[in-house]
C-alpha positions, 0 to 999 in steps of 0.5 A: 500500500502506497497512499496520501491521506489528509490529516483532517479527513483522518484525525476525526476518526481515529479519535472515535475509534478509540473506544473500540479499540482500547476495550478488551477482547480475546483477540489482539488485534482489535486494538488495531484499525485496518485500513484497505485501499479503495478507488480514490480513498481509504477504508477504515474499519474497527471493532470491538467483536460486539460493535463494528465500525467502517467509513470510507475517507479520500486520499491519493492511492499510488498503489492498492494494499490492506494493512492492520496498524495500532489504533491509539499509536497510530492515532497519536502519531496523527494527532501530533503530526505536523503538517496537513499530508500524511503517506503510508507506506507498507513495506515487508512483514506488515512493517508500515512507513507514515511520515513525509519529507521530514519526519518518519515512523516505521511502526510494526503491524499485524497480519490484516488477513487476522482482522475480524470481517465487519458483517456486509448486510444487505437489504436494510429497511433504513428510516431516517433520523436526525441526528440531535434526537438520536444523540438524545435519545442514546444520552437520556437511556444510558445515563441507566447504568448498572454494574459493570459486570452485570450480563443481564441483558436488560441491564446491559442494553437499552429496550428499542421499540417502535410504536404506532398509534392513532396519530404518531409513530414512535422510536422508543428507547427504554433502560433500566437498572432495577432501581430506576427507569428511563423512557425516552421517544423520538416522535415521527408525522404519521405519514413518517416510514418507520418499518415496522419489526420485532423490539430489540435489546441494543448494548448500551456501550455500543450506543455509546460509541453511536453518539461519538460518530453522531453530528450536531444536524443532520439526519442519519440512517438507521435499521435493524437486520438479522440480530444487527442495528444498523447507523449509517451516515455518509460515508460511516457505518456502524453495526452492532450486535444485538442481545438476547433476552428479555425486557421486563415489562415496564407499560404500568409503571410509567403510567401516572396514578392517583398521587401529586404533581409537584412543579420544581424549578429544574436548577435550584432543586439540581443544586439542592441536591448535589449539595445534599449528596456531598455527604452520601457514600457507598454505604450511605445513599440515600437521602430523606425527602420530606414533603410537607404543605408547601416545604420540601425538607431533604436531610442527608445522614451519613454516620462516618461523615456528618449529616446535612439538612436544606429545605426549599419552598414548593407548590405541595397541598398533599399529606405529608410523605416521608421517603428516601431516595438515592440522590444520584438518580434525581441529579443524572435525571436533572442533567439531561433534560432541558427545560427549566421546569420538571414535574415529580409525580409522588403518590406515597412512601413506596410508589416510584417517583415519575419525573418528567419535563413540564412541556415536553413528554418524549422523556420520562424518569421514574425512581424507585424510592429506599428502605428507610 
């Protein structure tokens, strides 16, 4: 292989490869990028053997070859480069030159024939959304997370639906953690094509690394196919592996019942809480909501530390309620959404907490409360 290839074009990429690339696998070479010649450009593919990556850049090829290369060195090296022209060049036993007329690397390669083969799909039914929802969508499901070496997949992944009814068409995302759970939609115009299939369980670090790839505007591509989602932009694809097992069903939880609607201003209530955390712990998370006539009393009690207690002013007529919940859960809530008003539903000391924007209703929290 012989190419010149723009260090903006290649820069981008290898940034949002690392995550799949430095995640651990039972092959070596997963930490590589394979990077083959195509007419007028480059094709470069990762994987982590769960999620797979390709995307096709333009660059000057001189001659057509196929090499496999460190990713984060490789990265670093670009990063650092010094000027806008980068040439590679393979030489013998996968040894790799990258440089120009002043600097040069000769960097050690891996065998590409040994690069796990990215699944070639055909016959995706795609459905297009824009990429700010998408991104959304994949921050406000994720921010569920449960223990790192929990293999459940509904723990794991976030529960992918698509809903019609009378009115609208509906891509749902759903995650939960046991203790909490989150429900977040993009909603189309009827007349919207939205392909209709089976729910699927998505893996939430692949997600993750979905949002890294995803734009500030613009729409991008999206499909399921033979236990795959699919994201396409551009000239950038991104396959995921899905996950067998079940969700459980979430459809009365969500549901308001009988209880009061408390409207809070977003950011103070924010603060009240992360200054209330300050004293929570491993052994120690939860806090004690006191709901009284038009007073909102949060005490936190940590028996190795100290304790804290703030009250605010809220809009409550109901009978007073006692309960304890985890802090953390209500700020990662408060974080991803945008309005300055949300609206807690409360019934009693053992029914969830259901949070939600004041105007918009594509996102929904609801929070387990503690054992006192």
């Amino acid at each position: 292989m012989k190419a010149t290839i723009k260090k903006g074009d290649l820069l981008p990429v290898l940034s949002k490869v690392q995550g799949l690339t430095g995640r651990r696998t039972n092959l070596a070479i997963t930490t590589n990028v394979r990077i083959k010649t195509e007419k007028k450009g480059l094709l470069i593919s990762a994987t982590d053997l769960e999620t797979g990556f390709e995307g096709f850049y333009p660059a000057r090829v001189d001659k057509e070859g196929i090499v496999a290369i460190n990713a984060r060195k490789f990265y670093e090296i670009v990063r650092d480069f010094p000027t806008e022209d980068i040439f590679l060049n393979e030489v013998e036993n996968h040894w790799i030159e990258i440089g120009n007329k002043n600097i040069e690397y000769h960097i050690v390669g891996l065998n590409p024939d040994d690069f796990p083969e990215i699944p070639k799909i055909e016959g995706i039914e795609f459905f297009k959304i824009e990429s700010m929802a998408l991104n959304k969508m994949i921050e406000r499901a994720v921010v569920v997370s449960g223990s790192s070496d929990d293999k459940r997949a509904h723990i794991i992944g976030v529960y992918a639906e698509r809903i019609e009814d009378k009115k609208n068409k509906i891509f749902r995302f759903v995650s939960t953690d046991g203790s909490r759970l989150s429900k977040v939609d993009t909603v189309f115009e009827k007349d919207v094509h939205l392909p209709s299939g089976d729910n699927v369980i998505i893996p939430k670090k692949g997600l993750i690394e979905i949002s890294k790839f995803l734009d500030a505007e613009g729409p991008v591509k999206i499909g399921f196919k033979d236990n795959n989602f699919i994201v396409k932009k551009d000239s950038e694809t991104l396959i995921i592996l899905l996950l067998e097992g079940d969700f459980p069903e979430y459809g009365d939880i969500i549901v308001k019942k009988d209880g009061y609607s408390i409207v809070m201003d977003r950011q103070p209530f924010l603060m009240m809480l992360k200054r209330m955390s300050i004293l929570s712990s491993e052994d120690y998370k939860g806090v004690i909501f006191n709901f009284e006539k038009n007073q909102l009393l949060i005490t936190s009690t940590n028996p190795d530390i100290g304790e804290s207690k703030e009250d605010m002013e809220i809009d409550y007529a109901g009978e007073s309620i006692t309960v304890m919940f985890n802090p953390k859960f209500f700020i990662e809530t408060l974080n991803v959404i945008d309005e300055d008003k949300v609206i807690l539903n409360i019934i009693d000391e053992e029914k969830p907490c259901l949070i939600e924007s004041e105007k918009d209703k594509t996102y929904l929290s609801v929070i387990m409360p503690m054992r006192i």
